[in-house]
N, C-alpha and C positions, 0 to 999 in steps of 0.2 A: 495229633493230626487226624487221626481213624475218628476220635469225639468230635471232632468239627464236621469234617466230611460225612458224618450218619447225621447232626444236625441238620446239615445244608440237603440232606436227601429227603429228611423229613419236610422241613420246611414247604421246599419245593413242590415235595407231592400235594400237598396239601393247599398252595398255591394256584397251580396246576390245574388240579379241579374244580378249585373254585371258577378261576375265570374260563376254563374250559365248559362249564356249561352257562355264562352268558357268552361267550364266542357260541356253542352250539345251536343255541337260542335265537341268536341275532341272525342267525346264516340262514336258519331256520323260517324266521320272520321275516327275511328278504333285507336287512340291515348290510348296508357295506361296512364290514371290518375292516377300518386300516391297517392294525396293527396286533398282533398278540407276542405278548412278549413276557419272559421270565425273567426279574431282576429289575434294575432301576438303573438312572443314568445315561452313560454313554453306551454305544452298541460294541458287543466286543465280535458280534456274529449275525448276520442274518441274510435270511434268502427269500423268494416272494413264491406262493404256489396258492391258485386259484384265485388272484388280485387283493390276496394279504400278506405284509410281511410279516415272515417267523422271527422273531429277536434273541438274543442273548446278550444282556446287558453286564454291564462290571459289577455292581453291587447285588450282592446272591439274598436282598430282601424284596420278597411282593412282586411283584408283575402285574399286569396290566392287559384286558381286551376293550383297545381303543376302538370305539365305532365312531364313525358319521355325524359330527354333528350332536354327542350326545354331553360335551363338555365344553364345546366353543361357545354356545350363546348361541346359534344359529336359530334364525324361525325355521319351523315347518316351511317346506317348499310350496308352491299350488299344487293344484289336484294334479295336472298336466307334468308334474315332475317325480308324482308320487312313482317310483319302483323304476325311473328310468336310469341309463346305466351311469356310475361313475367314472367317467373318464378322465385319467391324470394329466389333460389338458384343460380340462374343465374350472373355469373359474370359482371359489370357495372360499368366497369372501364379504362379510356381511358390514366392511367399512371400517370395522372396530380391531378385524385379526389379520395378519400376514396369509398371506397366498399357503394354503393347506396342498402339500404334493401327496398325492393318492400313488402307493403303489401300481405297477403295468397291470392291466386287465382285471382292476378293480370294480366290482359290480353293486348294486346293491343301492339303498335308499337311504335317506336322510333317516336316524335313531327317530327322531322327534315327528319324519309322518307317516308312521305304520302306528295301526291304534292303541289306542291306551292298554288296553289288553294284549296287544302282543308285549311289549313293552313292559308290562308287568312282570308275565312271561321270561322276561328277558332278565329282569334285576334281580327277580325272585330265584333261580336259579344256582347263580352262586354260591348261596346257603345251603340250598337242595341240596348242592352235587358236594357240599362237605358232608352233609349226614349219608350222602351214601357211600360216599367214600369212607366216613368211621364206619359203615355198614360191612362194608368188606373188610378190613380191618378186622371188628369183633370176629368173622367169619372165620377168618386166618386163625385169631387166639383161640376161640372156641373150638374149632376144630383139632388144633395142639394142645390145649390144655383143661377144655371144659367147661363147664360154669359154676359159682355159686347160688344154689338152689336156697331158696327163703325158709330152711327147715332148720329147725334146734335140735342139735349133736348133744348137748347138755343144759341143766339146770340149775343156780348154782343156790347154797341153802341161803338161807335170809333173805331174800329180796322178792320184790315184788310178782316175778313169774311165778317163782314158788309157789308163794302164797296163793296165786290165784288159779294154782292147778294146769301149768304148763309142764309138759314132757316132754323128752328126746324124741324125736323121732315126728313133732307137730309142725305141720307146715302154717308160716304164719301168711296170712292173704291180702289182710291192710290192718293201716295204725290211722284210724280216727279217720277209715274212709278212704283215703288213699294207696291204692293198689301197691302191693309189693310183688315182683318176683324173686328178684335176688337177696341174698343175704346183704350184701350191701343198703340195696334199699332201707331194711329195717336200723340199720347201722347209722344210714346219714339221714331219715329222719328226726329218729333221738338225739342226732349232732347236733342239727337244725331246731329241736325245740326242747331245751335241756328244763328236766325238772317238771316240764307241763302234764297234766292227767290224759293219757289214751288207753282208747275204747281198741284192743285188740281183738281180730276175728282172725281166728286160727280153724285147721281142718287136722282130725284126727281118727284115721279110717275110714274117712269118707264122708266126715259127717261135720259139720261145720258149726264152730262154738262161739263165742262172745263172751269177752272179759272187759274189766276196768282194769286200769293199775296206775299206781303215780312212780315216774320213776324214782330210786332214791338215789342219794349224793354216794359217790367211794372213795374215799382220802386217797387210797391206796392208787386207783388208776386216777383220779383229777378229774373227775365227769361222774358223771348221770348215768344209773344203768339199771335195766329192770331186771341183770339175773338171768340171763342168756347165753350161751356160745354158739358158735354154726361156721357159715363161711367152709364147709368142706367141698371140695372142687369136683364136680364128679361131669362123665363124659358121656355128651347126647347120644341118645339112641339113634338117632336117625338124622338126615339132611333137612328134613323137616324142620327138627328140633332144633337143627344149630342156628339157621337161619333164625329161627323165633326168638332164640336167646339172642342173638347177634341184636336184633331191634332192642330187648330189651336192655342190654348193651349201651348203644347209644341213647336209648330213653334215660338208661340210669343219667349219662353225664350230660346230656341236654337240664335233666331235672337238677344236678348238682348248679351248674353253670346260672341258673339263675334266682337257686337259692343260697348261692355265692352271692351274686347282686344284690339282692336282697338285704345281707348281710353287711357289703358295705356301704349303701345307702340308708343302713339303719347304723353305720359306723360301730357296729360290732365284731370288726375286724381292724387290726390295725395295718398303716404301708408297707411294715416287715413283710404282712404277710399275703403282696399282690408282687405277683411274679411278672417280669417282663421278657422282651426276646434274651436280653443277658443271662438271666438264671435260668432259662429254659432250654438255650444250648449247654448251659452248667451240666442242670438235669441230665438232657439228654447223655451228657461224656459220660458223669458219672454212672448214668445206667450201663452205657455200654463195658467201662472199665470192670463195672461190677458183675457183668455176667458174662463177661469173654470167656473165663475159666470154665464155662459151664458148657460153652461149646455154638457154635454159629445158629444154632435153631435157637435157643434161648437168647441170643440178643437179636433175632427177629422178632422172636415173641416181643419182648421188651418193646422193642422200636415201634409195635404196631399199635401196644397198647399204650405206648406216648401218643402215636397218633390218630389213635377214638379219641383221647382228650382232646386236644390241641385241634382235631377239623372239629369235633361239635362245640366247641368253643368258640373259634369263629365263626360257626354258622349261625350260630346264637345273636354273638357278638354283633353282626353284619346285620342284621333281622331287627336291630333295635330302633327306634325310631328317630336316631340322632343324625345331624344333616351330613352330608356329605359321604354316608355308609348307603347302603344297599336299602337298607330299612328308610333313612332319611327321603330316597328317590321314591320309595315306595307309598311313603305318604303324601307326596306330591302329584302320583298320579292316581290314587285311591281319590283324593280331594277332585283330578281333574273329571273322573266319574262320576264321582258325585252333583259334580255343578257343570256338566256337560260342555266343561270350555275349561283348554288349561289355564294353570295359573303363569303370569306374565316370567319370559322367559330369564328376564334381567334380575327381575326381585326372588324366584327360584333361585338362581345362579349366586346371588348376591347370602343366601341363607346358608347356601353349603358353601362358600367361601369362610363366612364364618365359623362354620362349623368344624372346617379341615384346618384353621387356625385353634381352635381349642382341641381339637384331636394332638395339632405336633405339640402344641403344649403341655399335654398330658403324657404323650408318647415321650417328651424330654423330664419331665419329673420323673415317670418311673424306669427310664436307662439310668436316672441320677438315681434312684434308689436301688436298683440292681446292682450298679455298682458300689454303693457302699455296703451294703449287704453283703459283697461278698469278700470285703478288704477286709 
């Protein structure tokens, strides 16, 4: 019960701020909100303050910041009706939908006629407000536990660092160009390109060096390794520092996230190993199971750093350009800038339809592989 209930906290938060910054956005841009809501379904709760109702629905997945107009199919209003108030006696109906009731002292404008650029604003936000949300998050872990700095604790003999004159105590800076802070960094790189030759730029007192090396095979560990160890956790000097690490933080797993993708669009990954909401409340018990003994600060820690993963994963996720997500609206009105007149409301409408049919289909194969995964 305690594993589900940390689940369902995670989730939510995560949730939360998603739609909490296009609800921010929309208010912002003069957009009537009809509804923001946590969960799905039928309402088990709700109240109206400022002419939106707050929700709490029975199903504790996903929620929702309904606006105006942004999912009916509505046209743009005339100019004569741009920003004028919503009143819930006001007819809201374009022939095709049932009479829309607008919470009391609902304000605000049609989603569709405030400009392409508020409205941008508006979609792009969601994503934003997970990566600052894993921003606080790192903030929390890092300040409790530290970070791992990109430097080698050791060398190990035969392999390729060795040989090329790496020592304890070298911090490494990139592998073939790309920036490392963390020891991780250097870790899922080489995870990412097993075997391949890199150009290491390392700094050793201040002075900064260049190597080749290829990595080589370990029977012993089952991977690619050039002869390294690090990863030791050590604690920011300053508020400065943490915050800094903290981005780097969510950099790492933005950058994990979509050399994940990568990965299984080059089907180098097999379905065992794509996690859905099933094994991810799994996850989450079992973290918590496993550090309760350890005492209430350490399965915060835990919790938090599920939830860097899990918001920069859907911020990623939502940013992608597939219809019916966040990214999908985003290229719809990116195009409508571009060709200074939106694209027709019905054939838009008609794309992300599609699209949120290949979503629950996908969304229903991997609850089907979750749960066989874990029978």
């Amino acid at each position: 019960m305690v594993s589900l209930l940390a689940a369902l906290i995670v989730f939510s938060l995560i949730v939360l701020f998603h739609e909490f910054g296009h609800f921010l956005l929309a208010k912002r841009g003069g957009i009537c909100v009809v509804e923001f809501s946590l969960g799905m379904g039928p309402r088990l709760f709700s109240f109206v303050k400022g002419g939106t109702r707050y929700s709490l629905k029975l199903l504790p997945f996903g929620g929702s910041c309904m606006m105006l107009g942004e999912d009916e199919g509505y046209d743009a209003p005339d100019e004569t009706e741009k920003g004028s108030s919503c009143d819930q006696n006001q007819s809201l109906t374009d022939g095709k939908t049932d009479r829309l009731l607008l919470p009391p002292g609902a304000t605000g404008t049609y989603f569709n006629a405030v400009s392409a650029w508020t409205r941008f604003k508006v979609v792009v936000a969601g994503p934003v407000f997970n990566f600052i949300l894993a921003w606080f998050c790192a903030f929390f872990v890092i300040s409790c536990v530290g970070f791992d700095a990109a430097s080698v604790v050791s060398v190990e003999d035969g392999y390729p660092a060795q040989e090329a004159g790496l020592q304890a105590g070298d911090t490494i800076e990139r592998l073939n160009g790309t920036r490392t802070y963390l020891y991780r960094d250097v870790q899922t790189y080489l995870q990412f390109h097993p075997g391949k030759s890199v150009t290491v730029e390392y700094v050793r007192d201040g002075k900064s060096y260049t190597t080749q090396m290829v990595p080589r095979y370990s029977e012993e560990a089952g991977r690619y390794l050039i002869g390294i160890s690090g990863g030791v956790y050590q604690k920011p000097a300053s508020v400065i520092q943490t915050a800094q690490y903290s981005f780097y933080e969510v950099r790492y797993w933005i950058r994990v996230t979509f050399s994940s993708l990568g990965m299984i669009l080059k089907r180098q990954v097999s379905s065992n190993d794509i996690a859905g909401p099933v094994r991810i409340v799994s996850m989450i018990g079992t973290t918590v199971k496993e550090s309760q003994s350890y005492g209430l600060m350490i399965v915060l820690v835990n919790l938090a750093n599920m939830c860097i993963l899990l918001s920069a994963n859907l911020g990623v996720m939502n940013l992608l350009p597939v219809p019916a997500l966040d990214g999908g609206r985003l290229v719809f009105i990116i195009l409508e800038m571009l060709r200074g007149k939106p694209v027709d409301p019905e054939k838009e409408g008609m794309v992300h339809m599609a699209g949120m049919a290949a979503l629950m289909t996908l969304m229903l194969f991997v609850l089907f592989n979750d749960i066989r995964n874990l029978l």
